[in-house]
N, C-alpha and C positions, 0 to 999 in steps of 0.2 A: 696708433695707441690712443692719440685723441677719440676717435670714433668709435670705436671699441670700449673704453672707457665709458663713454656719454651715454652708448645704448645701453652698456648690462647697468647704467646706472640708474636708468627709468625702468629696469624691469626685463629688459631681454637678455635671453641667454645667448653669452654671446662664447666665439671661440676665434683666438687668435691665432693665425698660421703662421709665423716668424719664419723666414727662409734658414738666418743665421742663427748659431746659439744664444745671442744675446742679442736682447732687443734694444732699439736705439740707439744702432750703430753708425748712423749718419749724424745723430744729436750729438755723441760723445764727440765727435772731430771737428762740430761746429763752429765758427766763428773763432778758428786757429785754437783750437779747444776750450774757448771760453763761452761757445751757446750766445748768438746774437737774437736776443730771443724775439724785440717786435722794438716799435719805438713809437716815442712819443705824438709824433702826427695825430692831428684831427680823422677821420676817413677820407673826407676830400679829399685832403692834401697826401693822406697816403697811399690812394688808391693811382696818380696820377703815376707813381712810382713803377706803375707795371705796363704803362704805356694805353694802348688802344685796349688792350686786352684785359685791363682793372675794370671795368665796368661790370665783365660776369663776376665779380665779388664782391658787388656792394652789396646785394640781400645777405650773403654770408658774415661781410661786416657788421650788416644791423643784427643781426642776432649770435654772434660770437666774437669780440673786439679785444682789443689790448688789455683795456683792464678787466674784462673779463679772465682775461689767460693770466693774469700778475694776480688775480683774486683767487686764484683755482691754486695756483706756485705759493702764495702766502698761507693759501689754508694748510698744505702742507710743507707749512715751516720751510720754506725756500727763500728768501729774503729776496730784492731783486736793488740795483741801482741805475741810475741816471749815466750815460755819460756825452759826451762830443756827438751834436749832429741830435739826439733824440735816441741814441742808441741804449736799449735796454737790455742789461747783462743780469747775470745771478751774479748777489755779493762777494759771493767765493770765488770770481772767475774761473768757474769749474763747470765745462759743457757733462760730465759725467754727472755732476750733483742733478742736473738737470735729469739727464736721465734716470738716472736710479730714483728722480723720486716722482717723475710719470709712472715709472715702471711701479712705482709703490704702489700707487692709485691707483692705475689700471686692475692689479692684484686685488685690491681692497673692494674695488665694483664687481668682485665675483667672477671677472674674466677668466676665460683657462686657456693656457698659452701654449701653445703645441711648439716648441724651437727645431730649427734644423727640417723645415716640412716646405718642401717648393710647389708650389701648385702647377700643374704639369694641364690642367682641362678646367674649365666650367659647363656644368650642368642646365641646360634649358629644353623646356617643355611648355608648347602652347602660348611660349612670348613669353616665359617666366624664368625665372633663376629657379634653378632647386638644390644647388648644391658643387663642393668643389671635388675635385681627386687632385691628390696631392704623392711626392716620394718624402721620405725619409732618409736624411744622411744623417752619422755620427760624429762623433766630435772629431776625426779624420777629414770631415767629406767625401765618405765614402757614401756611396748611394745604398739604405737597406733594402729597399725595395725595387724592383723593374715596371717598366710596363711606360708605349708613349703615353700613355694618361694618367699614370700613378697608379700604386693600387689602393692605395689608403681613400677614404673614401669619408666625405663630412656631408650631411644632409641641410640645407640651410636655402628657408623662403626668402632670404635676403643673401647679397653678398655685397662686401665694402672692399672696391678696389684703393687700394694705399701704397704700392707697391715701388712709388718714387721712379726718379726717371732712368738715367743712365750716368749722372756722373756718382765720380765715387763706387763704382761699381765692388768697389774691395769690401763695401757696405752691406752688400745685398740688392743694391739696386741694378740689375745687368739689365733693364730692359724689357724683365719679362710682361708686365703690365699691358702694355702697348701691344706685345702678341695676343694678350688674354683681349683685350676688347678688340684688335681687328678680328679676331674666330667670330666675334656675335655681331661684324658687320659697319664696327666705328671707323669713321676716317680717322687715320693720326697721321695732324703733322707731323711732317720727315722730324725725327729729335735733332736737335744740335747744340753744342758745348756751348754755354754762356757761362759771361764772369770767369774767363779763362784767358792765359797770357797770348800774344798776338806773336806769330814769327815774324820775322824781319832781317833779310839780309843785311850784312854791315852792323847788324846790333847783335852782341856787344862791341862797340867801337873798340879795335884792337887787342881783340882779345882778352875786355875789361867784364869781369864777371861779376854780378851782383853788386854795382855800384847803383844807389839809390840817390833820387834828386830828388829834392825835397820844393816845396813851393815855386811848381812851374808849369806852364799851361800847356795842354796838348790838344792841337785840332786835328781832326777824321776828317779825310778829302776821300770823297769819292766821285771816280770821271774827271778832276778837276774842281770838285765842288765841296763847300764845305758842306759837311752834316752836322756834326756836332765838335763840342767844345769842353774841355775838361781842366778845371785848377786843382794840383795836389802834389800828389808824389808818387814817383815811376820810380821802378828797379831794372837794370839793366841782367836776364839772366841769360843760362844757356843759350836758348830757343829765340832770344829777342829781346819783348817789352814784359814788363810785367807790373804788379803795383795795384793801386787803388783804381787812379784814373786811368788806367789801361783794360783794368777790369769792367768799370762803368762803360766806356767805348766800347771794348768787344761785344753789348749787345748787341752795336747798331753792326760793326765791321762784321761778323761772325756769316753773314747773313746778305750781308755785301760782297764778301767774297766769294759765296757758295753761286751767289746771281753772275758772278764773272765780271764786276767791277773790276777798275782798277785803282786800287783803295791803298795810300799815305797819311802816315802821319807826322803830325810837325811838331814839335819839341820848340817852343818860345822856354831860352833859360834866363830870361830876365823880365818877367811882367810884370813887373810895375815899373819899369819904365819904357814909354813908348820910341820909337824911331830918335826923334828930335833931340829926346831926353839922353839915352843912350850914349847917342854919338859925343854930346855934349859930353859927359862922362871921360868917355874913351879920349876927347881931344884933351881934357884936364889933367887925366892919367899921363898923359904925352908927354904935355910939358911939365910933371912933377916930376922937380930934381931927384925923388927919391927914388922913382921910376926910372933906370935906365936902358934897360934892355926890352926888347918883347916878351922874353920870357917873365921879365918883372910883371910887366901888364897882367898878363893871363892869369898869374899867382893870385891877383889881385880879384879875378873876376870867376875864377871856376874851381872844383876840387882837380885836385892833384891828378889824378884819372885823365880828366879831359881833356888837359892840358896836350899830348902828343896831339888828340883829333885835332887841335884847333890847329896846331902846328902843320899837322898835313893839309887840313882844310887851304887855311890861307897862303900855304907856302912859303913862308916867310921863317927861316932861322932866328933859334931861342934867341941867338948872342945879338941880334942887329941890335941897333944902337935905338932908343925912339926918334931922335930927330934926323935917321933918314929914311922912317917908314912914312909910307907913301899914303894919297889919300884913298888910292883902289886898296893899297892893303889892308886899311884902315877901314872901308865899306864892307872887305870880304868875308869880315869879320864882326861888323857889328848885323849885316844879312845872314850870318851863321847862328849867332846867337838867338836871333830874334825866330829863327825857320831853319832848326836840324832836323831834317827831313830824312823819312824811311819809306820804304816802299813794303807796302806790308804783302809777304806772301801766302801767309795760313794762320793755322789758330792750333793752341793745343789741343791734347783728345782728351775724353770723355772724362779720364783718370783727374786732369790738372782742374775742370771747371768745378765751380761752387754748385749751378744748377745746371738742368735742361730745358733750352726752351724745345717749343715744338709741344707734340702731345695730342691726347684725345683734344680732337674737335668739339668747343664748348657751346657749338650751335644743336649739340645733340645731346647736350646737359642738361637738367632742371636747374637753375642757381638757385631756388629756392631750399631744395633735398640733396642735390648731389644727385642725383637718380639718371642713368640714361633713359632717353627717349623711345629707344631701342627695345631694351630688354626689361622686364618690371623687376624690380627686387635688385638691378642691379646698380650700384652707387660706386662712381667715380670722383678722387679726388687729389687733392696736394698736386706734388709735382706731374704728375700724370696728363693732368693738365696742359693744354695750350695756353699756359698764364704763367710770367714771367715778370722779376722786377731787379732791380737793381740791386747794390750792396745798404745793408742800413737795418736790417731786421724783417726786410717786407714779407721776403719769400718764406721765411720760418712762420712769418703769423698766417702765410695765406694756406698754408699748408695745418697749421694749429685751425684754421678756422673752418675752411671746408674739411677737415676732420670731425669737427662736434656737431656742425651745422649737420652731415649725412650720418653719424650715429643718431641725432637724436630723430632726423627723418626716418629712420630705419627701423628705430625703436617704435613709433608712433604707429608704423605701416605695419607692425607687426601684431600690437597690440588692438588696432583696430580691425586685423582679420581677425 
């Protein structure tokens, strides 16, 4: 939409192919329906957010940025606010306000929006784009037309691939992208689920569903090794782990476990206190008169949920008394809290993740245009992409950004033939 936008708004005529009937169907479910739209970071600092792989966006940052995109939303009347972390929402927390009012603009720049049109081929002659073929379904999904390459047929010296990755597929994103640029000869990394829940046998502890814990660290081991480190807040659901920091981690785990790692992670439910401090705790607990069972302790230190694990964990009966718990029992317990350990076996599919990482090979991008290297007139962008970032607004802006940056390449390229 961005791209699209950006070109008919220098002057070229542009024509958008919507798979779905409505456009900006991955906007409207965004950011748990509230549109995480970008955040406050400098570029630096929010370019490190996409890891090794931020660097193909810095040209795109100098020329289409945060408030660039919050100057474009205020022009038309979208208000936007601040909140936790640098995260920038619409005032309404309303991901639909968002879309309907790209979708405004887009409309206003003269675009004409074909819905329900899946492009089935691209068109190339002599190292060029010339055009897509495309089918036609109805508000059914039914298919109007046949043919493996569609029969509908769009003439176009330019084409903007946009077609997002694979999660969300309920969106319009199944994928097809990544077939359209491997036909003209792109590598694409293998896609895979990012920012999605982690399975894990044993989780949820006893059949505890959807208990959330709130300020508590979680470290990624893989082989044995730590990779990364996460403070926040975890949900225990069906499938396993889920949550903020379980999110952030699945970039690295996702991608570990497809390499055949053997990859855990540990649950510290007391971090701000270390070893020393803990124990110390735990022996004060001991000896308060008002404490006198184990089950009293545990009330004291965990919600009600975890209270059976700990009981299985250490072995030790609610009713004992505290002064004849032991000091092993007392240890098994305070290494339980500090390292509840999973042994992660999968991740979810395509459906649960926020984004995809993987994607067109950006060694065969222009980051200047969005243009491959490959094909002239053809521009790849957003998720499509082998560029990936965390939770916090990144991927919505890198996806807003290399959208306007290859409209308005595309425009330029047009008008200068």
């Amino acid at each position: 939409m961005l791209a699209a936008g950006r070109a008919a708004s220098l002057g070229a005529d542009v024509v958008l192919l919507e798979r779905m009937r409505q456009v900006g169907r991955k906007i409207r479910i965004s950011g748990k329906g509230r549109c995480n739209l970008t955040n406050t970071l400098a570029a630096g600092e929010f370019i490190k957010h996409f890891g090794k792989g931020g660097r193909f966006l810095r040209q795109s940052f100098a020329r289409f940025f945060s408030e660039d995109l919050l100057e474009l939303l205020h022009s038309e009347n979208l208000p936007t606010k601040v909140e936790r972390g640098g995260r920038i929402f619409p005032q309404s927390d309303s991901a639909v306000d968002v879309a309907k009012t790209i979708e405004r603009w887009v409309e206003n720049q003269g675009v004409e929006i074909i819905r329900g049109a899946r492009v089935r081929g691209l068109d190339v002659a002599d190292g060029r784009i010339t055009g897509v073929h495309y089918d036609l379904f109805d508000e059914d999904g039914v298919k109007g037309s046949g043919g493996n390459r569609g029969t509908h047929q769009v003439s176009a010296a330019v084409v903007m691939l946009a077609t997002g990755g694979k999660s969300y597929n309920s969106t319009g994103s199944s994928g097809d992208g990544y077939d359209l640029a491997r036909t003209l000869g792109h590598k694409v990394i293998k896609p895979r689920p990012s920012l999605v829940p982690l399975c894990a046998p044993g989780a949820p502890p006893g059949g505890v569903r959807r208990l959330a814990l709130r300020n508590i660290e979680a470290t990624l081991w893989a082989d044995g090794k730590l990779v990364a480190r996460e403070f926040g807040d975890l949900t225990f659901i069906e499938i396993g782990l889920s949550g903020p920091i379980i999110l952030e981690l699945s970039r690295i785990a996702v991608a570990a476990i497809d390499e055949g790692k053997k990859m855990e992670l540990a649950i510290d439910l007391k971090p701000a206190l270390d070893h020393k401090k803990l124990d110390a705790r735990l022996l004060r607990d001991l000896d308060n008169k008002d404490i006198k069972t184990w089950r009293d302790l545990l009330d004291g230190l965990l919600p009600q949920n975890l209270i059976p694990v700990a009981l299985d964990v250490c072995g030790v009966p609610e009713d004992t008394h505290c002064h004849q718990i032991t000091a092993l029992q007392r240890k098994s317990l305070l290494k339980w809290l500090k390292d509840y350990r999973f042994q992660l076996s999968g991740y979810g599919a395509f459906k649960e993740a926020i984004v995809t990482a993987g994607g067109v090979d950006t060694s065969e991008v222009n980051p200047k245009t969005m243009e491959s290297k490959l094909v002239s007139g053809l521009h790849i962008m957003g998720e499509l992409l082998n560029v990936d970032a965390d939770t916090g607004g990144f991927n919505m802006m890198g996806a807003f950004s290399t959208g306007w940056v290859a409209g308005e390449a595309a425009a330029r390229q047009l008008l200068q033939d």
